[in-house]
PyMOL Python script that loads the backbone (N, CA, C, O; Angstrom):
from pymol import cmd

cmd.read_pdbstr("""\
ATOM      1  N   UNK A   1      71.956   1.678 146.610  1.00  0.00           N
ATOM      2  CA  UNK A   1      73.365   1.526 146.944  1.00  0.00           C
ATOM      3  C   UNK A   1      74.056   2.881 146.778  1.00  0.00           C
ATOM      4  O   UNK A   1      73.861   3.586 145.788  1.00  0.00           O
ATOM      5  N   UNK A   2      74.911   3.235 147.832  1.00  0.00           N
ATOM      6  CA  UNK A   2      75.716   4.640 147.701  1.00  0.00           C
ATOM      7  C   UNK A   2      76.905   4.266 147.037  1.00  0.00           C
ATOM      8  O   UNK A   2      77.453   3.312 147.589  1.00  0.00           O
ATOM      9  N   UNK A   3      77.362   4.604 146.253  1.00  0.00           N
ATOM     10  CA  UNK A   3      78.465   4.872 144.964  1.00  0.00           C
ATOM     11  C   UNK A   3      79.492   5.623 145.238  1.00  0.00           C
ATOM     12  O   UNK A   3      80.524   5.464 144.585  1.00  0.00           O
ATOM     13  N   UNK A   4      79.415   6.678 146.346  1.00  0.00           N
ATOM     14  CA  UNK A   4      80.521   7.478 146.873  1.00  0.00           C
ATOM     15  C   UNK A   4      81.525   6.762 147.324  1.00  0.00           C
ATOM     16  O   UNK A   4      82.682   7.164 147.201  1.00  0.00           O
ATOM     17  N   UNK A   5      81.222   5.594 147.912  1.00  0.00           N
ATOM     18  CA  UNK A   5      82.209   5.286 148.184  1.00  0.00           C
ATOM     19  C   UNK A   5      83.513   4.358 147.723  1.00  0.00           C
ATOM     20  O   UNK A   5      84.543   4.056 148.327  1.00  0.00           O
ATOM     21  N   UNK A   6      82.993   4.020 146.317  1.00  0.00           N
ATOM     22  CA  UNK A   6      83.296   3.053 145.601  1.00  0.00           C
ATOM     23  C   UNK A   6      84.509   3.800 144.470  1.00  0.00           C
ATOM     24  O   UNK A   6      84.818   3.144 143.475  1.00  0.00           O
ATOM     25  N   UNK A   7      85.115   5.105 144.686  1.00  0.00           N
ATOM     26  CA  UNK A   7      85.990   5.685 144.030  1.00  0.00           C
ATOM     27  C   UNK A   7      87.316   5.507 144.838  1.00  0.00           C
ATOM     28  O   UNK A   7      87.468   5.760 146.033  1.00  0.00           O
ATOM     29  N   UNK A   8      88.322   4.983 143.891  1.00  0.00           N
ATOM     30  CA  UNK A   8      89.495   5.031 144.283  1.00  0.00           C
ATOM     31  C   UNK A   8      90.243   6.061 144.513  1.00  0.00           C
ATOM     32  O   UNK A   8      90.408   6.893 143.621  1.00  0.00           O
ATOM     33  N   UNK A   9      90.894   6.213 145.870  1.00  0.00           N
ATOM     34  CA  UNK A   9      92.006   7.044 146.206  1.00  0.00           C
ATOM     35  C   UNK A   9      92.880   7.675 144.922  1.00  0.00           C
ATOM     36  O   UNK A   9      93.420   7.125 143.962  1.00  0.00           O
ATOM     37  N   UNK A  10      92.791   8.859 145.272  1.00  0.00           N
ATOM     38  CA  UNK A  10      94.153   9.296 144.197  1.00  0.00           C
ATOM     39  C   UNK A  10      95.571   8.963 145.152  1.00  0.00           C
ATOM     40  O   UNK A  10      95.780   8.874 146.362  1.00  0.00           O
ATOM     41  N   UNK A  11      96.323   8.848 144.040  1.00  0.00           N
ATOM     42  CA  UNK A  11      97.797   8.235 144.356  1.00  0.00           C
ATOM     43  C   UNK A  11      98.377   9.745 145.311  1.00  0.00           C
ATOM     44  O   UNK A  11      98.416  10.839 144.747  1.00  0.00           O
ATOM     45  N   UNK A  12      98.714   9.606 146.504  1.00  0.00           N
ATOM     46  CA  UNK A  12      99.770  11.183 147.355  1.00  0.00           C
ATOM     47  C   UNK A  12     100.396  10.878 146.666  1.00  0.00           C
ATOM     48  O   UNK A  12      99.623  11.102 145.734  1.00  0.00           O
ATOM     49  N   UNK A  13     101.375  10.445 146.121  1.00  0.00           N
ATOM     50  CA  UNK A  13     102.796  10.948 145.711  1.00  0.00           C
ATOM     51  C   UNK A  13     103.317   9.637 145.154  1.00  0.00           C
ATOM     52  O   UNK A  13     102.801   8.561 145.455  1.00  0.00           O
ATOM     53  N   UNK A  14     104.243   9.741 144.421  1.00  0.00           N
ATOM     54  CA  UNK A  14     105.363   8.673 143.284  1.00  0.00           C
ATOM     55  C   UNK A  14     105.909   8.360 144.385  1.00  0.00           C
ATOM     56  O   UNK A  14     105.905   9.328 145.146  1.00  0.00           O
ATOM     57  N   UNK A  15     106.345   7.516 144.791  1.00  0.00           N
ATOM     58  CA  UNK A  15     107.364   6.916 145.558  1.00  0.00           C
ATOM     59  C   UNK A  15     109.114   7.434 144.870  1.00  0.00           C
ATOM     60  O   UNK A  15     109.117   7.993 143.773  1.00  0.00           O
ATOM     61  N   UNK A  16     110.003   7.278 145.343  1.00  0.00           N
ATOM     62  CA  UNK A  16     111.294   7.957 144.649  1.00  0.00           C
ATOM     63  C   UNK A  16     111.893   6.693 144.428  1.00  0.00           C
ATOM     64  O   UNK A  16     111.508   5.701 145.046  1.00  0.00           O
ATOM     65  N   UNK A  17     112.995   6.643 143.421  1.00  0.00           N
ATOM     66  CA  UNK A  17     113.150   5.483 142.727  1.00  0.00           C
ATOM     67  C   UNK A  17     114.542   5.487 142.847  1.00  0.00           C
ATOM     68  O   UNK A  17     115.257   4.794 142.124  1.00  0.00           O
ATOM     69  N   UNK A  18     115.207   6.642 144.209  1.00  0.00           N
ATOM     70  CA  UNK A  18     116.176   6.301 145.086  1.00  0.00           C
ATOM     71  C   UNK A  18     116.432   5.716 146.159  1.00  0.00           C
ATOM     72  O   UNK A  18     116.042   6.420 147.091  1.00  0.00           O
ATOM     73  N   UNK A  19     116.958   4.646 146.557  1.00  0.00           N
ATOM     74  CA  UNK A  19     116.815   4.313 147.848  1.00  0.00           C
ATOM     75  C   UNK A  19     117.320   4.176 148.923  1.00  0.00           C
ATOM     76  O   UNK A  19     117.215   3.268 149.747  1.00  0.00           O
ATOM     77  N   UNK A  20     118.351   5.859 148.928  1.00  0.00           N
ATOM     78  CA  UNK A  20     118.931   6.445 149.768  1.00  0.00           C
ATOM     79  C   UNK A  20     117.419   7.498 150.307  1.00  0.00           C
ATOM     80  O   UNK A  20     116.891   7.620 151.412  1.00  0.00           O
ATOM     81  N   UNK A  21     117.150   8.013 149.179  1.00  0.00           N
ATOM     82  CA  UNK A  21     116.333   8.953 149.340  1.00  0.00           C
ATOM     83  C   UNK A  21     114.614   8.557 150.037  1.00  0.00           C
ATOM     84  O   UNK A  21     113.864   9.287 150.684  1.00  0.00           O
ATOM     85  N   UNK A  22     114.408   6.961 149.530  1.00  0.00           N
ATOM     86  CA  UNK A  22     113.401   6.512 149.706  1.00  0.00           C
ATOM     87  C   UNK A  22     113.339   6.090 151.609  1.00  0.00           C
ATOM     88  O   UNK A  22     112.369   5.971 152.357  1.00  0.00           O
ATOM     89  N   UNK A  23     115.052   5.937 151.908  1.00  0.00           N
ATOM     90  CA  UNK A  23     115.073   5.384 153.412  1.00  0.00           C
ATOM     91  C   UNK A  23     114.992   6.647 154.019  1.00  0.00           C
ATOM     92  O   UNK A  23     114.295   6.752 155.028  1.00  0.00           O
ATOM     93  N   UNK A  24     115.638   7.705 153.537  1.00  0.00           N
ATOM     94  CA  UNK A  24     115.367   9.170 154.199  1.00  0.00           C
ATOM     95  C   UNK A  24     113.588   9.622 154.535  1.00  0.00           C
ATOM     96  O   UNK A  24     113.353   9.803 155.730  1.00  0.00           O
ATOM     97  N   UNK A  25     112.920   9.721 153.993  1.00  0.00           N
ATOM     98  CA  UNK A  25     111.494   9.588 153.696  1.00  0.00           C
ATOM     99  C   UNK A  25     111.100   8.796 154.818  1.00  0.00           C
ATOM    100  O   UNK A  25     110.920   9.219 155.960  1.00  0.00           O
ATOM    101  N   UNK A  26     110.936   7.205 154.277  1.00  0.00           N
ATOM    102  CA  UNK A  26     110.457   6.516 155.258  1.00  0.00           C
ATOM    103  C   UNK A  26     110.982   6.852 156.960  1.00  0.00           C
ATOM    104  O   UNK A  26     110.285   6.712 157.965  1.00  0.00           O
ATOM    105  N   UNK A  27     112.182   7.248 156.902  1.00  0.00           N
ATOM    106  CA  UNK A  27     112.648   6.935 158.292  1.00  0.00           C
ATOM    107  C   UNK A  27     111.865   8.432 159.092  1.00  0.00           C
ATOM    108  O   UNK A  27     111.718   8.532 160.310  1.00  0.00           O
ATOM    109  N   UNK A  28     111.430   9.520 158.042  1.00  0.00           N
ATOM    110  CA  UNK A  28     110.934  11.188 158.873  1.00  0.00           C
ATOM    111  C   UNK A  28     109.283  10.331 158.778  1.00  0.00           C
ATOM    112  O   UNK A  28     108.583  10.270 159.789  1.00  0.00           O
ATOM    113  N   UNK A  29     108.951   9.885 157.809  1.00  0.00           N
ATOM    114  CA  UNK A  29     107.317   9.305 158.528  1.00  0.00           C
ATOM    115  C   UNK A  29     107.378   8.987 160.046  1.00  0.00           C
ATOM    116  O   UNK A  29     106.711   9.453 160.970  1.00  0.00           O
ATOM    117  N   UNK A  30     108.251   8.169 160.039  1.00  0.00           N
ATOM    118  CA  UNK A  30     108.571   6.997 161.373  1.00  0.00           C
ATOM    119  C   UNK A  30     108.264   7.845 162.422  1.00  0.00           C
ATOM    120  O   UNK A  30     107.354   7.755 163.246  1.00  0.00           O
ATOM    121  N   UNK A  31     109.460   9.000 162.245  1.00  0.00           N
ATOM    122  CA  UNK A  31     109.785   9.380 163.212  1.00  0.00           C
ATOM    123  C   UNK A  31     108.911  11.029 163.684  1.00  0.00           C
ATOM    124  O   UNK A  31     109.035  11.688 164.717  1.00  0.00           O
ATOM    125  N   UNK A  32     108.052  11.285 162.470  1.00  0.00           N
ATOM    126  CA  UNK A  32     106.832  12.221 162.445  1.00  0.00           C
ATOM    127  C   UNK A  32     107.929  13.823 162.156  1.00  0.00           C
ATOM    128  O   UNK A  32     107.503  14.899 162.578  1.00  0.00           O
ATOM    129  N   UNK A  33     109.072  13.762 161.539  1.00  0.00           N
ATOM    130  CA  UNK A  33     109.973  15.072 161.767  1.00  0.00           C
ATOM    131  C   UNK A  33     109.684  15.068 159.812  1.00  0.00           C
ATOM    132  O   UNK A  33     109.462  14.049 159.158  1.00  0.00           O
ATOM    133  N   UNK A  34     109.773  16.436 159.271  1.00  0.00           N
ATOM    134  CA  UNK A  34     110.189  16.716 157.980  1.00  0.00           C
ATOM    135  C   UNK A  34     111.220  16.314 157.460  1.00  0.00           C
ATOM    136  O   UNK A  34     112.247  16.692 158.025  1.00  0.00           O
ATOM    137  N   UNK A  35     111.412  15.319 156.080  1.00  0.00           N
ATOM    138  CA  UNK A  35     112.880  15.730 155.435  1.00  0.00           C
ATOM    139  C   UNK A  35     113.648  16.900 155.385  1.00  0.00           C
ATOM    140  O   UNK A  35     113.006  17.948 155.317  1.00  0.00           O
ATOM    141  N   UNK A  36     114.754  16.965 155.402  1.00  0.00           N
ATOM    142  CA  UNK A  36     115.504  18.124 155.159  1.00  0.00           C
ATOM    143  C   UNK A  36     115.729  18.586 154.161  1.00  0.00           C
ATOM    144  O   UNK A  36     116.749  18.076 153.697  1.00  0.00           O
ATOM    145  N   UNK A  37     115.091  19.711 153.195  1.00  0.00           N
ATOM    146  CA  UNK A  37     115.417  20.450 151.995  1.00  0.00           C
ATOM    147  C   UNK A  37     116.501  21.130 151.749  1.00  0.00           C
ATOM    148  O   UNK A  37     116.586  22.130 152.462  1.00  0.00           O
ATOM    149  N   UNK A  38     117.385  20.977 151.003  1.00  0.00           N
ATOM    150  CA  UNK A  38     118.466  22.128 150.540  1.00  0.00           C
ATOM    151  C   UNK A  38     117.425  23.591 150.577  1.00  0.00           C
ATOM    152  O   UNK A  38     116.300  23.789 150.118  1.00  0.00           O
ATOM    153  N   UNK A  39     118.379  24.470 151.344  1.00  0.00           N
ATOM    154  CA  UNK A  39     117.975  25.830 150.945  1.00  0.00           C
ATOM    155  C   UNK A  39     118.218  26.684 149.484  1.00  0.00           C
ATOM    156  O   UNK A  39     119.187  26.425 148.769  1.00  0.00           O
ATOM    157  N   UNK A  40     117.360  27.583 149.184  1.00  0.00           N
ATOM    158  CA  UNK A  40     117.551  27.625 148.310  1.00  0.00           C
ATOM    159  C   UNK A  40     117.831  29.226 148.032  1.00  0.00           C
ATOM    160  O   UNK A  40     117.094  29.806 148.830  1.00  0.00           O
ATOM    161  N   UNK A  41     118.497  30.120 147.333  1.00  0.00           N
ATOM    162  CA  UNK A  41     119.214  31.316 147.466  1.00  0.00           C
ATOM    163  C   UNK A  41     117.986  32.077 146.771  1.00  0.00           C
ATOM    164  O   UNK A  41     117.443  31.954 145.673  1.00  0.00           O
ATOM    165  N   UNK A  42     117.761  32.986 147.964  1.00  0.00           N
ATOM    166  CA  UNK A  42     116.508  33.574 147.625  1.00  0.00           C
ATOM    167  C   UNK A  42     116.833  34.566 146.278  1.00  0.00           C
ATOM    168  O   UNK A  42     116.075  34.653 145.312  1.00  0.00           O
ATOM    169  N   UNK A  43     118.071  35.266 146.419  1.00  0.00           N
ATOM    170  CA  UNK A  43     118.477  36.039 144.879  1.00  0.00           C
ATOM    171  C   UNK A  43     118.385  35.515 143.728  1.00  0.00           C
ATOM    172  O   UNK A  43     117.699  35.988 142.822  1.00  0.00           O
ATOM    173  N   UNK A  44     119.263  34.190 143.628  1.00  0.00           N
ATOM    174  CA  UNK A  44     118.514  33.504 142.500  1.00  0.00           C
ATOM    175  C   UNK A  44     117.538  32.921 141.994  1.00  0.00           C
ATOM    176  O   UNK A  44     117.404  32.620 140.808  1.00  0.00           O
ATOM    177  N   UNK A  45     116.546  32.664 143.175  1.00  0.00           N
ATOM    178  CA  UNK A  45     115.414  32.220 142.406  1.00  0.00           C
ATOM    179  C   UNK A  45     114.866  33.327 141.740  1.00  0.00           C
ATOM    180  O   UNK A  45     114.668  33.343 140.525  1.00  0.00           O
ATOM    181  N   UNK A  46     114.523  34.607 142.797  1.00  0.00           N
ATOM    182  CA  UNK A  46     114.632  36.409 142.076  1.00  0.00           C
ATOM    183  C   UNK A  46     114.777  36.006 140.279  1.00  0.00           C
ATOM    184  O   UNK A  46     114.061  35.779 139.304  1.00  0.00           O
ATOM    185  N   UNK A  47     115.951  36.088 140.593  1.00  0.00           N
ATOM    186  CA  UNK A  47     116.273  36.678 139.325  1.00  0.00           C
ATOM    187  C   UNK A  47     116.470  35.411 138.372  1.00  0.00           C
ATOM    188  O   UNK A  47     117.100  35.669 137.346  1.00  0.00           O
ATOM    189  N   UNK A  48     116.059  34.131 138.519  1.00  0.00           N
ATOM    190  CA  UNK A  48     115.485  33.190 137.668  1.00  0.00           C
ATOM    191  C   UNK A  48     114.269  33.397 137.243  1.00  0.00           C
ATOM    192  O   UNK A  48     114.141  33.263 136.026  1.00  0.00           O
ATOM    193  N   UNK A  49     112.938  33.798 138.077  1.00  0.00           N
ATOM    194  CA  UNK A  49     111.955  34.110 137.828  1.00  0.00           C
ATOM    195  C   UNK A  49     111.610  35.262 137.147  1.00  0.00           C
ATOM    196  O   UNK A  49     110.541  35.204 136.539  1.00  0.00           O
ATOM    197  N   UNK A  50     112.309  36.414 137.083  1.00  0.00           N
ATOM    198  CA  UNK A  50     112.498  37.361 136.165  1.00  0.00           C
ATOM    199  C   UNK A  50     113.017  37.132 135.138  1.00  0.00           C
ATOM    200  O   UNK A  50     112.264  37.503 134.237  1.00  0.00           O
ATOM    201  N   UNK A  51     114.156  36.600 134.660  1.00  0.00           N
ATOM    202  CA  UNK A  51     114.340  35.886 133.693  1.00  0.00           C
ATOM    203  C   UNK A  51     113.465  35.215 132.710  1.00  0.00           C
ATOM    204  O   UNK A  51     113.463  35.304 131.482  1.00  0.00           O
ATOM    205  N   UNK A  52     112.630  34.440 133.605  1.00  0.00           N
ATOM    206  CA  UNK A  52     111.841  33.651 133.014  1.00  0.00           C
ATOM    207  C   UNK A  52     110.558  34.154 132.266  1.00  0.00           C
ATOM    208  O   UNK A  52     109.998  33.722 131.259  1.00  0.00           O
ATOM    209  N   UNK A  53     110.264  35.261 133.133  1.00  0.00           N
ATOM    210  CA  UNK A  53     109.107  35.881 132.696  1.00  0.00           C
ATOM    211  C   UNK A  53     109.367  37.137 131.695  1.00  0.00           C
ATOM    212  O   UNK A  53     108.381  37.361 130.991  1.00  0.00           O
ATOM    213  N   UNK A  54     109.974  37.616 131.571  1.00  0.00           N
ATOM    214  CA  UNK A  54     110.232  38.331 130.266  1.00  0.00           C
ATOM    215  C   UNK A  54     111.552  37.861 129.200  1.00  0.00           C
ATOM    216  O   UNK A  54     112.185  38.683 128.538  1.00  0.00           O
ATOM    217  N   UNK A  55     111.740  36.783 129.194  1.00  0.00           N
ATOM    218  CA  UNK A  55     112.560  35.710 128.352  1.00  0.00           C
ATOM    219  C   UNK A  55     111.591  35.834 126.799  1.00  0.00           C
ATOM    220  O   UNK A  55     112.059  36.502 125.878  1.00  0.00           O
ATOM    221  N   UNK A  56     110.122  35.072 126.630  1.00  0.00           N
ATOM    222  CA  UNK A  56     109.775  34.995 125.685  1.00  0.00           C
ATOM    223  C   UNK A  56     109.614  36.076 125.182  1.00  0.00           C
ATOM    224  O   UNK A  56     109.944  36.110 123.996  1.00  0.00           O
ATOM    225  N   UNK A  57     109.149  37.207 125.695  1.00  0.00           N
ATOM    226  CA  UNK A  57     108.356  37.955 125.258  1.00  0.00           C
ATOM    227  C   UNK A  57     109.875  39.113 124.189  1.00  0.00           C
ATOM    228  O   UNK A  57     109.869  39.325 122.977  1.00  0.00           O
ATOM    229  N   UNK A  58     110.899  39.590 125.179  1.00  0.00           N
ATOM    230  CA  UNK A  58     112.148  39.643 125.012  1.00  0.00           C
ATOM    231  C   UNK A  58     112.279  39.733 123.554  1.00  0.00           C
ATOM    232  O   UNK A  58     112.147  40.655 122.748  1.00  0.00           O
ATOM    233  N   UNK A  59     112.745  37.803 123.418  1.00  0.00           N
ATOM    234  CA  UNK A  59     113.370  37.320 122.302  1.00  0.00           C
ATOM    235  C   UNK A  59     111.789  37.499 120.759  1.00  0.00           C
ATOM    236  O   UNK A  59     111.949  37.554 119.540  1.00  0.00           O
ATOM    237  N   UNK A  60     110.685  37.530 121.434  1.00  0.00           N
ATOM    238  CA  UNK A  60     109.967  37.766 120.652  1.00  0.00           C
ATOM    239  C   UNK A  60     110.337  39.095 119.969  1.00  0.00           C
ATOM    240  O   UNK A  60     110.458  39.183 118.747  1.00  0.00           O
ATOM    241  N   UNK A  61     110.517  40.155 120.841  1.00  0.00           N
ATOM    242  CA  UNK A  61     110.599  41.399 120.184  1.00  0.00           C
ATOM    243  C   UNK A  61     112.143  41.516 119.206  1.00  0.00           C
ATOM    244  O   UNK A  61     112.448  42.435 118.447  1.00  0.00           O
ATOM    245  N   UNK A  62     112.629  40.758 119.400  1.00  0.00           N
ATOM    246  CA  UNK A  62     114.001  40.907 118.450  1.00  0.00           C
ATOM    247  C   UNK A  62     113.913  40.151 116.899  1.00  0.00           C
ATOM    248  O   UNK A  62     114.471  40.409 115.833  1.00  0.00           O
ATOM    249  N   UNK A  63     113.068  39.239 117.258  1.00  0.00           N
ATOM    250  CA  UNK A  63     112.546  38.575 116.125  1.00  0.00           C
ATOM    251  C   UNK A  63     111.946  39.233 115.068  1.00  0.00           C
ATOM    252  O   UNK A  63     111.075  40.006 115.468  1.00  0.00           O
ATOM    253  N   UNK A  64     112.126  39.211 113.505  1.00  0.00           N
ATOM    254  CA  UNK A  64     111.251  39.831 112.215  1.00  0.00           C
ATOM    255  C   UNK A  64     110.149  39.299 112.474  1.00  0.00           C
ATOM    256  O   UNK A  64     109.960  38.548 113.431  1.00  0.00           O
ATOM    257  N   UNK A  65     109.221  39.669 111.563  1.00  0.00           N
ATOM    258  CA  UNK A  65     107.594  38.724 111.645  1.00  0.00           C
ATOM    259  C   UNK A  65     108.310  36.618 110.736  1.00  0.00           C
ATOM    260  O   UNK A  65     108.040  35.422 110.838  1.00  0.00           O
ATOM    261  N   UNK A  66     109.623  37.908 109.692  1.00  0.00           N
ATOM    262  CA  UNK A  66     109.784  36.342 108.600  1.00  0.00           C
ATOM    263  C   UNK A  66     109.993  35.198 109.899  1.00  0.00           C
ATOM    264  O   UNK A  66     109.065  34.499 110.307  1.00  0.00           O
ATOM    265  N   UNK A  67     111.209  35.162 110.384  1.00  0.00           N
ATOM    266  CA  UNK A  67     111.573  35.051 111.730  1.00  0.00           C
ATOM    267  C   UNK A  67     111.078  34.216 112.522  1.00  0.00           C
ATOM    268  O   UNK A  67     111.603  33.120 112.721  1.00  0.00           O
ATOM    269  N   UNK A  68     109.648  34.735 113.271  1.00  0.00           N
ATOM    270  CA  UNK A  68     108.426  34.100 114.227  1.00  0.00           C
ATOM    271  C   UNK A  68     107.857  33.563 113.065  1.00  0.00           C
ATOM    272  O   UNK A  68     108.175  32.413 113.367  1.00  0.00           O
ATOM    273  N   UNK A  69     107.382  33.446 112.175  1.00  0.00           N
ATOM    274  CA  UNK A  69     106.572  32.879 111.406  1.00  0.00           C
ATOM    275  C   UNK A  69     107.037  31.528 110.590  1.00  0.00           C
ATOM    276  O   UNK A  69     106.355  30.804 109.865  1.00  0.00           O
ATOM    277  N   UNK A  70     108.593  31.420 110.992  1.00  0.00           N
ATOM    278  CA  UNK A  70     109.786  30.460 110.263  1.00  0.00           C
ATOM    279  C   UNK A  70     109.490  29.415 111.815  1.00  0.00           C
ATOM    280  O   UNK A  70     109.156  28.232 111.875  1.00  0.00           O
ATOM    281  N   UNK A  71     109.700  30.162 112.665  1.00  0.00           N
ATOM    282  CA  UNK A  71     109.898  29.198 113.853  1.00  0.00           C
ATOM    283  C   UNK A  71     108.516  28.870 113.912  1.00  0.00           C
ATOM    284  O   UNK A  71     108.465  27.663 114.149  1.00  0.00           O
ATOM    285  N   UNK A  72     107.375  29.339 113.815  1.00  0.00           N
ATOM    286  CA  UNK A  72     106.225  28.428 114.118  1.00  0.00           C
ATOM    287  C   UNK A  72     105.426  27.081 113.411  1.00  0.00           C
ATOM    288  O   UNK A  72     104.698  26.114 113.637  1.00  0.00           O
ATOM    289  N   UNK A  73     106.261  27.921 112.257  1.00  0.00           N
ATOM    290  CA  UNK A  73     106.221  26.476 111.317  1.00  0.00           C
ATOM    291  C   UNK A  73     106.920  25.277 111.572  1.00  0.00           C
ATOM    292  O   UNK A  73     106.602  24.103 111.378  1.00  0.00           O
ATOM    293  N   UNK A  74     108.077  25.872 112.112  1.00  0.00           N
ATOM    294  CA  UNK A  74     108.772  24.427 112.273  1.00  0.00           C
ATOM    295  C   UNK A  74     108.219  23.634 113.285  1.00  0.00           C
ATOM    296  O   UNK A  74     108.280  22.405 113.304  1.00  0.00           O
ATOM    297  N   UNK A  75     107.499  24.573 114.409  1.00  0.00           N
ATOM    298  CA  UNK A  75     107.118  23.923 115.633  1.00  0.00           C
ATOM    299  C   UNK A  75     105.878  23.176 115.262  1.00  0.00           C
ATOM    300  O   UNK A  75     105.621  22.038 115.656  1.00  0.00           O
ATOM    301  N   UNK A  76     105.110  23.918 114.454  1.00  0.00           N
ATOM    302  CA  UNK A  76     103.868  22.774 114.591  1.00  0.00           C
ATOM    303  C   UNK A  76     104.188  21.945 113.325  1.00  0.00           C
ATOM    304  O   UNK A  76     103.163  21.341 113.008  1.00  0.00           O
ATOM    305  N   UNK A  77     105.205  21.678 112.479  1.00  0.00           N
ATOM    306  CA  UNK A  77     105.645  20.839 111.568  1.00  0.00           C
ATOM    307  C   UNK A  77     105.679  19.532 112.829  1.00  0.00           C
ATOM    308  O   UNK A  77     104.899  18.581 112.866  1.00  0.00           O
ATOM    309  N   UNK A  78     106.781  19.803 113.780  1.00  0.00           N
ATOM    310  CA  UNK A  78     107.409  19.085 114.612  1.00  0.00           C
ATOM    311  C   UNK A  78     106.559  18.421 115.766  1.00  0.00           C
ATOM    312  O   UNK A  78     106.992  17.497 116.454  1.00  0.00           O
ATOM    313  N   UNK A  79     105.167  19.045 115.926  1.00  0.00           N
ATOM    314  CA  UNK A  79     103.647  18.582 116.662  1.00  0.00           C
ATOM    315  C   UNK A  79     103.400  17.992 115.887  1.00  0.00           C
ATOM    316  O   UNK A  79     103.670  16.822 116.155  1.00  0.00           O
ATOM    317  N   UNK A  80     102.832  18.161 114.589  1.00  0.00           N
ATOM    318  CA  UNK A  80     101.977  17.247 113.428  1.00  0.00           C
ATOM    319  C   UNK A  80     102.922  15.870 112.611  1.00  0.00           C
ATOM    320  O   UNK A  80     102.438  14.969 111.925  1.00  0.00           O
ATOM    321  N   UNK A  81     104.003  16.033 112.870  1.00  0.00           N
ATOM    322  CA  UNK A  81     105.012  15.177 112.304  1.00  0.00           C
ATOM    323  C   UNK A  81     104.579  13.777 112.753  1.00  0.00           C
ATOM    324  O   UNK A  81     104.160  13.514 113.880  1.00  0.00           O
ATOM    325  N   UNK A  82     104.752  12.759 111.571  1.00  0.00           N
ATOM    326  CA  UNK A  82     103.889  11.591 111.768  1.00  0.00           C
ATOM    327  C   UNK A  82     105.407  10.862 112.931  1.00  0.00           C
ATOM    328  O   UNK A  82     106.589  11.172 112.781  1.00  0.00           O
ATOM    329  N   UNK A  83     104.854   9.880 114.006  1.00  0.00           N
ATOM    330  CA  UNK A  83     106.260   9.277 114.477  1.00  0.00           C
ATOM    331  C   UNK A  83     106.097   8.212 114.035  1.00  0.00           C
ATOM    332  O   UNK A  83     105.003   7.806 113.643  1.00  0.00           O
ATOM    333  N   UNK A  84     107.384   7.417 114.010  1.00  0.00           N
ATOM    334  CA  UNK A  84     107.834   5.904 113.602  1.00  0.00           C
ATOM    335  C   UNK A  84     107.632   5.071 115.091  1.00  0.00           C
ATOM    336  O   UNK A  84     108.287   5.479 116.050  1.00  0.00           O
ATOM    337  N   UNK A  85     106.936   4.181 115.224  1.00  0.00           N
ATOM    338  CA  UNK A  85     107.133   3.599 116.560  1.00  0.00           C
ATOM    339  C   UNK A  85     107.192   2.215 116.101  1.00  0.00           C
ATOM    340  O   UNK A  85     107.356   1.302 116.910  1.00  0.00           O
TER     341      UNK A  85
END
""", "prot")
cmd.dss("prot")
cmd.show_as("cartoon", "prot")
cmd.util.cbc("prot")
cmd.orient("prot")
């Protein structure tokens, strides 16, 4: 018996859990045309992505060692922390 074929589909995509947005969708399948995306301002993404990428490193360098070594504690305090459920 071949077994290949016996794997389930991965899921394309979440369905949207708007259903303004969900009739927009369905109706560009229908009709075989793309949704329409907001454009998006090529300067700011620029300079979001720059931002972003020397953000940590940045605030790292302003930091003491006491400092980074205060905040990492708290962070993996706040990973290892037992939860109440």
């Amino acid at each position: 018996m071949d077994f290949k074929f016996l794997v389930m589909p991965k899921r394309s995509s979440i369905p949207s859990s708007d259903p303004i947005e969900a009739a927009a969708e369905a109706i560009a399948r229908l009709t075989g045309t793309e949704p329409a995306q907001p454009a998006k301002n090529a300067a700011a993404v620029s300079l979001g992505r720059l931002g972003g990428l020397k953000g940590g490193h940045a605030r790292k360098k302003k930091l003491s060692k006491a400092q980074l070594r205060a905040i990492g504690k708290k962070g993996a305090a706040a990973r290892w922390k037992k939860r109440s459920r």
